[in-house]
C-alpha positions as CSV (number, residue, x, y, z in Angstrom):
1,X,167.2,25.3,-20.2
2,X,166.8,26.5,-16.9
3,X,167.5,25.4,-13.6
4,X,164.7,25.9,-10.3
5,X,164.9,24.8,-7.1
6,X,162.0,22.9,-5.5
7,X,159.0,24.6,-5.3
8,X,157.7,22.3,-2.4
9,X,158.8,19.7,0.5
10,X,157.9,18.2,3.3
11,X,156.2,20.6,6.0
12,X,158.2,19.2,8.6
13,X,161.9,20.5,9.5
14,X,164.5,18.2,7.4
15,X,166.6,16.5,9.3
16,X,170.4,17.1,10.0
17,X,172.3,14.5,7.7
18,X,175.5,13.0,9.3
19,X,176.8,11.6,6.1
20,X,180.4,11.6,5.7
21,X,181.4,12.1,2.1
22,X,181.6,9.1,0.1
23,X,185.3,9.0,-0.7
24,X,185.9,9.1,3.3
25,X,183.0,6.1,4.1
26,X,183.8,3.6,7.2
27,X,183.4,0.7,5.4
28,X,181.9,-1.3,8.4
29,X,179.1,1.3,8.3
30,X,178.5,-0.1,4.5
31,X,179.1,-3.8,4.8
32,X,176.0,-4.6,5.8
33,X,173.1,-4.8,2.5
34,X,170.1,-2.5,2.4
35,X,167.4,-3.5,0.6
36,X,165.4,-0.2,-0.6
37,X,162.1,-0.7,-2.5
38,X,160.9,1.8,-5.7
39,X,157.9,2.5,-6.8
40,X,156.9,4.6,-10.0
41,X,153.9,5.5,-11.2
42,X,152.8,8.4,-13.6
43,X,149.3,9.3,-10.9
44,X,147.2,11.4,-14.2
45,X,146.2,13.9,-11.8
46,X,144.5,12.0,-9.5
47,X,142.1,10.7,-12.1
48,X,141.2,7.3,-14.2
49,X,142.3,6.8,-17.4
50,X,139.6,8.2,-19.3
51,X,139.1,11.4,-17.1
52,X,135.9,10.4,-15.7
53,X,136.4,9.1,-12.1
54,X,138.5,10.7,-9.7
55,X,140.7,8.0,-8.1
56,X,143.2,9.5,-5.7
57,X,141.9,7.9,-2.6
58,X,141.9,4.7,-4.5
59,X,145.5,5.4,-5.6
60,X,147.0,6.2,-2.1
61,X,145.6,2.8,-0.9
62,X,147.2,0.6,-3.8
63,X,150.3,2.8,-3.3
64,X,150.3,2.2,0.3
65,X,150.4,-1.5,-0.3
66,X,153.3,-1.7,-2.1
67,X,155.2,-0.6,1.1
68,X,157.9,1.3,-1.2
69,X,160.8,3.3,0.1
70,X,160.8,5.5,-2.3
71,X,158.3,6.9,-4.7
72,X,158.4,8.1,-8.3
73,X,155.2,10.3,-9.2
74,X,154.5,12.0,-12.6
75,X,151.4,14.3,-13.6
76,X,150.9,15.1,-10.2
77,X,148.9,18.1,-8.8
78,X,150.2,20.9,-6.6
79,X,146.8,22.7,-7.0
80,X,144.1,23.3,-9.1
81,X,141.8,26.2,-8.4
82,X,138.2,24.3,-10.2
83,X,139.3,20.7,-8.9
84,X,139.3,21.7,-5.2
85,X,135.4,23.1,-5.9
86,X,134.0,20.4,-8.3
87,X,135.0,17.9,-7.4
88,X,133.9,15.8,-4.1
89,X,136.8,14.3,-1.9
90,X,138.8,16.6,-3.3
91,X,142.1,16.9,-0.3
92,X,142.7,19.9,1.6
93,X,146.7,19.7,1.1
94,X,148.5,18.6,-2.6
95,X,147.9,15.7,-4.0
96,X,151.9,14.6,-2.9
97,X,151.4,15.1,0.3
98,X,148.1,13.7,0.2
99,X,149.4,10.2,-1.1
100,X,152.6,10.7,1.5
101,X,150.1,10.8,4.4
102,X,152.0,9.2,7.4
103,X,153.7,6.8,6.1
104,X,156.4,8.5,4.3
105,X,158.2,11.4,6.1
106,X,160.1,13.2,3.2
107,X,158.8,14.5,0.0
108,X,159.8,16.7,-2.5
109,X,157.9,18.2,-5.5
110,X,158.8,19.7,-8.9
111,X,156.4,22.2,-10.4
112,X,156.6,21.8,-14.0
113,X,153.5,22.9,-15.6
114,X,151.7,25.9,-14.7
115,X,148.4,27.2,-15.6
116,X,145.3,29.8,-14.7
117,X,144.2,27.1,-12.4
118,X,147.2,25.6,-10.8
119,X,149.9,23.4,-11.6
120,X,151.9,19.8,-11.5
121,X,154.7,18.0,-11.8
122,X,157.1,15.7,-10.5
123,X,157.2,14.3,-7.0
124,X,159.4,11.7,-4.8
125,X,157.9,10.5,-1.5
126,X,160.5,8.9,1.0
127,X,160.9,7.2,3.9
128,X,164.7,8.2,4.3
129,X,165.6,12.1,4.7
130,X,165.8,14.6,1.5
131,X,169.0,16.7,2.2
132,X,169.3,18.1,-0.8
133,X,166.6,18.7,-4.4
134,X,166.5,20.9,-7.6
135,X,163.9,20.4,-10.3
136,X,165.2,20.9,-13.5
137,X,163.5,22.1,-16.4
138,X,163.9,20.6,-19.5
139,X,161.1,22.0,-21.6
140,X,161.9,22.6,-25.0
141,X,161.8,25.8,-26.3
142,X,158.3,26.4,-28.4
143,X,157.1,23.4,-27.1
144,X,153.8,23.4,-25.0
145,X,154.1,20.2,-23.2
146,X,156.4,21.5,-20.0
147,X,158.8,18.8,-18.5
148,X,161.4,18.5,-15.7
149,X,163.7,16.0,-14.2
150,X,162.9,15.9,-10.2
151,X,166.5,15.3,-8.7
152,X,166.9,14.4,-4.6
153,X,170.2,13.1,-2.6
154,X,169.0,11.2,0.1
155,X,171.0,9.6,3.4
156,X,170.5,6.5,4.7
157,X,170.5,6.4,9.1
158,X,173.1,5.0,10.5
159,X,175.2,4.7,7.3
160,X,177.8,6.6,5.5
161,X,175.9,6.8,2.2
162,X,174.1,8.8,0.2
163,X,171.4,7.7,-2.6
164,X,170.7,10.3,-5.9
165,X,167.1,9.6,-7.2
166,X,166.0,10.9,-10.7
167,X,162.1,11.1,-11.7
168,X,161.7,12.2,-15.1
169,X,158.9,12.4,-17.4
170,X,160.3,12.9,-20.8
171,X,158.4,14.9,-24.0
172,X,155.8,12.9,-26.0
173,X,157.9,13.9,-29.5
174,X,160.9,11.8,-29.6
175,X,163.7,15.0,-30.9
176,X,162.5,16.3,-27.7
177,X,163.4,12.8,-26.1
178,X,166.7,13.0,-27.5
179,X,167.5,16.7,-26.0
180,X,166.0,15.8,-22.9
181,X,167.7,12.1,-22.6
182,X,170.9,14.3,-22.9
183,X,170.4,17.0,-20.3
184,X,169.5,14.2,-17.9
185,X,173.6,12.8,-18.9
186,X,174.3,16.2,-18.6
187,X,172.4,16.3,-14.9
188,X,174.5,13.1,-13.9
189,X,178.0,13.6,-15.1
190,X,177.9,16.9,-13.5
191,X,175.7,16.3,-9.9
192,X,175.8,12.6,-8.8
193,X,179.1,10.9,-7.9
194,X,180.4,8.2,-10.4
195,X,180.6,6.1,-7.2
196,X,177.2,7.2,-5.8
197,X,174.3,4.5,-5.7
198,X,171.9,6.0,-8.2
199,X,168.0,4.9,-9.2
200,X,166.4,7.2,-12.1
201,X,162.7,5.9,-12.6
202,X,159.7,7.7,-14.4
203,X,157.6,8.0,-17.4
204,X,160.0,8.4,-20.0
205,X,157.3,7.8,-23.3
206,X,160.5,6.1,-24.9
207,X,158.0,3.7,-27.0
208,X,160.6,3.6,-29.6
209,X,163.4,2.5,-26.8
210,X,166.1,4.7,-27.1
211,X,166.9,5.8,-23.6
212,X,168.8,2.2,-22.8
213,X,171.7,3.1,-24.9
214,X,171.9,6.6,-24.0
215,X,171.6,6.0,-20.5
216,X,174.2,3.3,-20.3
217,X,176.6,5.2,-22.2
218,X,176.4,8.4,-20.4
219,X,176.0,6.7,-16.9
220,X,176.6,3.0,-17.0
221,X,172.3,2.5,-15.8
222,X,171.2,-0.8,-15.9
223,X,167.0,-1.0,-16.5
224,X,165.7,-3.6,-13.9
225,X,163.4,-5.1,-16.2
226,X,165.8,-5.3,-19.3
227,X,168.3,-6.7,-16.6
228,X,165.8,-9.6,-15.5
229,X,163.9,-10.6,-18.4
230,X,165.5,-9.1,-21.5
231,X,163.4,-6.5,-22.7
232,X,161.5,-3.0,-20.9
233,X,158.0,-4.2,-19.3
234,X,154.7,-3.1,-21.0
235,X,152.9,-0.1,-19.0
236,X,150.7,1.5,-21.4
237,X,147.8,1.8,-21.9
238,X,147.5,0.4,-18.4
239,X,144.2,-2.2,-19.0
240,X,145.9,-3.3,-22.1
241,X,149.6,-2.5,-21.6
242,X,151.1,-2.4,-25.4
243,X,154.2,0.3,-25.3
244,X,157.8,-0.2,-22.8
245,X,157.7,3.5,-21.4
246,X,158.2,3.6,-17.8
247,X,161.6,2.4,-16.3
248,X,163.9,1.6,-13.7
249,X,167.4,2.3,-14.3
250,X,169.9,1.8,-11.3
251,X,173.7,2.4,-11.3
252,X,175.7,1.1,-8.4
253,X,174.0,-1.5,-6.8
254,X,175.3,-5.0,-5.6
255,X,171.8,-6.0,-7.1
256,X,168.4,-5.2,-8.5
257,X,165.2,-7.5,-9.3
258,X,161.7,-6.2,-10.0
259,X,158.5,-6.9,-8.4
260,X,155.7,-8.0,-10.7
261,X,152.4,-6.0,-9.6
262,X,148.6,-7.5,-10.1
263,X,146.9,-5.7,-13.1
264,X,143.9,-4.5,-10.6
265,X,143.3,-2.2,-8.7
266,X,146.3,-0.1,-11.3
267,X,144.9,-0.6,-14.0
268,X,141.8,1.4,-13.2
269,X,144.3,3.7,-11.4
270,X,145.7,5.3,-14.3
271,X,146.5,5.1,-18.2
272,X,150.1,3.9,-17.4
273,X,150.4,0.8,-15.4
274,X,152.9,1.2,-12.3
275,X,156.4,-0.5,-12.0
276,X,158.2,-1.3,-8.9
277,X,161.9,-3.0,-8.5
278,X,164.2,-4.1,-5.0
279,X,167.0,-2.6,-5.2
280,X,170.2,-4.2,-3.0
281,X,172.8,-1.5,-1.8
């Protein structure tokens, strides 16, 4: 397995991070809680879930109203070469930074598949600054479907902290699940902190719900919903949600609860239902 930096980020100059290294943190700085709401949502290329209506306008709206600090896309677009021709309303810039518009500053985007046409993958929108990304491919080998783990360090102004975000979209054939569930506690024991808050959300097509004990015995990640209510939540297929396989998991955080979101407009958004958490720093 290979690993890439980030093909794409925001256009506009990153800032300068201040963060002090987080075994030298002022406590003062950190006393104070910091409330940071996630968002995930796997976006299906801009397009309902049967393929027939192009949504993305649609999609930036309901993903604007969430007011999210961070944002977990999957199946996202970069570019695609017949979309931008065919089809009407079709945006000028990718379909990340489309959905980022103004209202969040940083984003950072993970090309994962690549065809004649174009390509997508993984993306994080953020309203605190991106100092640091890699995408990381964990494809396996002879497989078609092409997948990657999207990882970002992020700072917080005016604090002494840094936050590690994961989005992952895992492979639809559950040995490949298993390889990739491990090259993700291979991503964390040797890149995040043991001490550094940590939120890994995506589309991990874990129907048969394995990734809870891998992920907590690898990294000590707690899955919002599991944490609230005892079991993942139901996100697919997004009108009729049957199968748990998008999650939450967080790792050092004083506390976590998830938001429950109204079935419409997302359900006509996409063929997997969005989840979205608080998560107290």
């Amino acid at each position: 397995m290979s690993t890439e930096t980030l093909f794409e980020r925001s256009v506009t100059a990153p800032p300068t991070s201040h963060a002090a290294p987080l075994g030298q943190q002022d406590a003062t700085l950190t006393a104070a809680p910091l409330t940071m709401r996630v968002l995930t949502v796997n976006t299906h290329k801009g397009f309902g879930p049967l393929n027939r209506r192009f949504i993305l306008h649609e999609l930036r709206d309901a993903v604007r109203s969430v007011s999210a600090d961070i944002v977990f896309l999957q199946e996202v677009l970069g570019t695609h070469a017949r979309y931008s021709t065919r089809v009407a309303d079709w945006p000028a810039a990718p379909q990340y930074e489309f959905l980022a518009d103004s209202m969040w500053s940083d984003f950072a985007y993970g090309r994962n598949a690549v065809y004649p046409h174009g390509h997508h993958g993984n993306a994080v929108l953020s309203k605190f600054p991106i100092v640091r990304y890699q995408n990381r491919d964990v494809s396996i080998e002879r497989s078609k479907e092409r997948r990657g783990l999207l990882h970002c360090v992020l700072t917080i102004p005016d604090r002494a902290m840094e936050v590690h975000v994961v989005c992952v979209h895992l492979g639809l054939r559950e040995s490949h699940r298993r390889q990739q569930l491990q090259l993700l506690c291979g991503l964390l024991q040797a890149e995040v902190p043991p001490e550094a808050p940590l939120v890994i959300a995506g589309d991990f097509n874990d129907w048969r719900l394995r990734a809870h004990e891998v992920l907590d015995q690898c990294g000590g990640l707690r899955e919002v919903h599991v944490a609230a209510h005892g079991r993942a939540a139901r996100t697919f297929p997004a009108r009729w949600p049957i199968l748990r396989l998008d999650r939450i998991y967080v790792r050092n955080a004083r506390a976590h609860r998830p938001l429950a979101l109204p079935p419409r407009p997302w359900s006509h958004l996409s063929d997997h239902a969005p989840l979205a958490a608080e998560v107290l720093l």
